[in-house]
N, C-alpha and C positions, 0 to 999 in steps of 0.2 A: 148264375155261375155256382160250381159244384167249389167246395172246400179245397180240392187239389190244385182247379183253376188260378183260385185265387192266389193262394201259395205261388207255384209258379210263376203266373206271370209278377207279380211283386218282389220275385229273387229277382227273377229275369230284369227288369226295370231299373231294380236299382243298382246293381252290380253294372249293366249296361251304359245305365245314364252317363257315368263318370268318365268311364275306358276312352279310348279314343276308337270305337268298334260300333258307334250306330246304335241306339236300341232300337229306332223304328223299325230296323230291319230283323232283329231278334223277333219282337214281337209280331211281327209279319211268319218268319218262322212256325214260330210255336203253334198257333191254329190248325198251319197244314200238317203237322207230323200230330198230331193230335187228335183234327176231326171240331176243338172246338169250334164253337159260333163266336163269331166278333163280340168281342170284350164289353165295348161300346165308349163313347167318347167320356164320360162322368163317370167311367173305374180308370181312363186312361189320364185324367185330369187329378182324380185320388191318387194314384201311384207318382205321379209328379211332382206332388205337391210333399209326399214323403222323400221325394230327394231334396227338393225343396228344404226343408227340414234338418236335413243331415247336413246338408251343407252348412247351415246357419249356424248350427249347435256346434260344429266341428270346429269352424272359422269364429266364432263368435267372439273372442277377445277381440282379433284382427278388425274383424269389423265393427265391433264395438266403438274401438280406438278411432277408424276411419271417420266413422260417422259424428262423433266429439270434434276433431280433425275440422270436419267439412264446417260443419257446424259455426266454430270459430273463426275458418278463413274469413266465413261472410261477413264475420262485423269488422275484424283485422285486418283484410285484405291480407295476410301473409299466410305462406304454405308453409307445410312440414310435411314430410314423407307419406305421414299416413293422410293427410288433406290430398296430396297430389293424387295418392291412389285413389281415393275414393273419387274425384272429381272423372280420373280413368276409367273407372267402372261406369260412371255415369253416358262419360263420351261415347264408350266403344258399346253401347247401348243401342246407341240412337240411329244405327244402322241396322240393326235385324226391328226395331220396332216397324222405323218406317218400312224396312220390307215387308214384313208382314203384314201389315194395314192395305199393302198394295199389292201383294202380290199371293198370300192366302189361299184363296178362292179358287185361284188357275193351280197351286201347286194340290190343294186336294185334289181339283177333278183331272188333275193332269201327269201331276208326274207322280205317281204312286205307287207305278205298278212296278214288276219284280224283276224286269229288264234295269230300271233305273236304277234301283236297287242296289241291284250285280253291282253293275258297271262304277257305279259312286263310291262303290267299297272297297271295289280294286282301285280307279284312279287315282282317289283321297288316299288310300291306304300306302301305293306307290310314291305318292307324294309328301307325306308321311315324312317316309324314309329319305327320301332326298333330302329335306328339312333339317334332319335329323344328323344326316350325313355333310353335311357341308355348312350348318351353322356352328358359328363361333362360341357361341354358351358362353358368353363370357360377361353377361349383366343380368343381374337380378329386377326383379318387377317396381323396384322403388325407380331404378335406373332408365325408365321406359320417357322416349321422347313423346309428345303428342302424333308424331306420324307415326313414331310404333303403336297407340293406340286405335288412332284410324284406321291400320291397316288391319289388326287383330279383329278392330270392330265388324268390318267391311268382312271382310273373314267369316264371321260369324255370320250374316246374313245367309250366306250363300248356305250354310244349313239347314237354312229351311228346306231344301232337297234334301227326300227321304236318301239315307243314306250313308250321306254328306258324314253326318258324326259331329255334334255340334264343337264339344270336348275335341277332336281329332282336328275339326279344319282350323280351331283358336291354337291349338297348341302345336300348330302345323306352322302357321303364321308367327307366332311369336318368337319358334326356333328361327326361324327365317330372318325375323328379326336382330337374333342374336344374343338371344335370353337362354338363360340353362334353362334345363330340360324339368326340373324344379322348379322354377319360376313361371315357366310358361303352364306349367301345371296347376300350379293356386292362383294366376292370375283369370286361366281359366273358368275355374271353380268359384273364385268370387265375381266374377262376370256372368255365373249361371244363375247367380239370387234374380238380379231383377229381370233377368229372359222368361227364369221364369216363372216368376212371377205375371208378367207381363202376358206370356204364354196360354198361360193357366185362368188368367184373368177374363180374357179371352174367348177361350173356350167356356168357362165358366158362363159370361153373359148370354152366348149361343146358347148354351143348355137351358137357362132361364128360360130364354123367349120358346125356345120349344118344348117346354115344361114336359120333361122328357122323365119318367119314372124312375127314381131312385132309390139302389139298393145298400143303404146307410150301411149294415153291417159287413158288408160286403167292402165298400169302400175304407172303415175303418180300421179293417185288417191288412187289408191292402195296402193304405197309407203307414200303416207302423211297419209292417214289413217290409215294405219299399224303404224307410227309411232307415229301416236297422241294416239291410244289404248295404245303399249307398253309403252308408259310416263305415263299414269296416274296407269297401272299397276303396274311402278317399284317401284312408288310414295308410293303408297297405300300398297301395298306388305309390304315394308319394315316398314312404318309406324305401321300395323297392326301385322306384323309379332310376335315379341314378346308376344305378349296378346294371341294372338290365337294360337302356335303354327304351327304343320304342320299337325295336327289329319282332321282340316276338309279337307285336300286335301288328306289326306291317305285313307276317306272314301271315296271320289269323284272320286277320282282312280279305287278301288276296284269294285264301283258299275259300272262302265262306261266300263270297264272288263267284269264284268259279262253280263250287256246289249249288249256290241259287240258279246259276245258267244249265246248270248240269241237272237239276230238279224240273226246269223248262222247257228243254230241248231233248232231254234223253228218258228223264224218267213219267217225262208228261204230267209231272204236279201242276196244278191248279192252284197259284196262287193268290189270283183275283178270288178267292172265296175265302180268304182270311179277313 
């Protein structure tokens, strides 16, 4: 990969990662208006692992406190706010794990392509907004019952479809719930540590076994710039969040939908070559 490459796709990723707007489908993008060749999975594992990052260092009191928190339930048996949440984070986990253990392998060779795409970014995106528009916002993330975690979690699975928006279908769920639009947003965020970690993990061991060639400097540009996007995103995100809503990413969805279809059908892009 050329110097611009990398750049790009690294804003691209991390700015993406957070939004509620997909990045698989950005970076799906980018190839075809471009010309390049596929990234490869271990610069897409680097770029991850820099939101990765962003998150930690951003949240890092929060979770500091969580994990002290959890830490001491265990020998106390008693909760405190920040033990509940972290035990939440742990819960609403263990539904995209197990999806992904199981189900992986069919969504690479199967749902990837640029129809699905579309279509995930409008329905999610629509659904979004109904979310958006008819929850009560009226509790914060300390405030979350174990079914509002399950449901968040269970939520998250279903991201594993490119498209989905992992950020978009948690923070879709959680409105639903009945969490402000704030709330659903860091609880989001601190739900991404261990996906993806887990994610990343992953992919990582695949790479291993197919001792697949690695371009170190490449990926460690990538990773710092992937992680300097996703921090002034999560910054920004949440600070704006409130005032605006989620209307203008439910439009930016919608339309990005119909331009992938519209790329498809009218202008005869070749997506499958991304």
């Amino acid at each position: 990969m050329d110097t611009l490459q990398i750049i790009v796709l690294a804003i691209v990723q991390g700015f993406t990662e957070f939004l509620p707007i997909s990045s698989s489908a950005h970076l799906i993008l980018v190839p075809v208006f471009t010309g390049w060749a596929d990234q490869g999975q271990a610069f897409d594992v680097a770029l991850h692992m820099g939101s990765l990052a962003a998150v930690v260092i951003y949240f890092w009191q929060d979770i500091r406190n969580m994990l002290v928190a959890w830490a001491k339930s265990l020998v106390t048996r008693q909760q405190t706010q920040d033990s509940k949440l972290a035990w939440a984070v742990g819960l609403g986990t263990i539904p995209v794990g197990l999806a992904g253990l199981t189900f992986n392998d069919y969504i690479e060779l199967n749902m990837r392509g640029a129809e699905i795409i579309g279509a995930t970014s409008i329905i999610f995106g629509l659904l979004l907004w109904y979310a958006d528009w008819v929850g009560k916002r009226s509790r914060d993330e300390h405030a979350m019952t174990w079914k509002d975690v399950l449901v968040i979690g269970c939520a998250q699975a279903i991201a594993l479809i490119p498209g989905t928006s992992r950020s978009g279908i948690t923070m879709t769920a959680a409105l639903m719930m009945g969490l402000t639009r704030s709330a659903a947003a860091r609880f989001s965020f601190l739900l991404s540590v261990p996906t993806i970690v887990l994610s990343g993990g992953l992919k990582g061991v695949e790479l291993i076994k197919s001792e697949t060639p690695v371009d170190w400097v490449a990926m460690l540009v990538g990773t710092i710039l992937s992680g300097i996007a996703a921090y002034l995103c999560i910054h920004y995100f949440l600070k704006l969040l409130e005032r605006m809503g989620m209307l203008p990413f439910v439009v930016y969805r919608v339309l990005l939908g119909l331009f992938i279809f519209a790329g498809i059908y009218v202008l005869g892009l070749d997506f499958s070559a991304s």
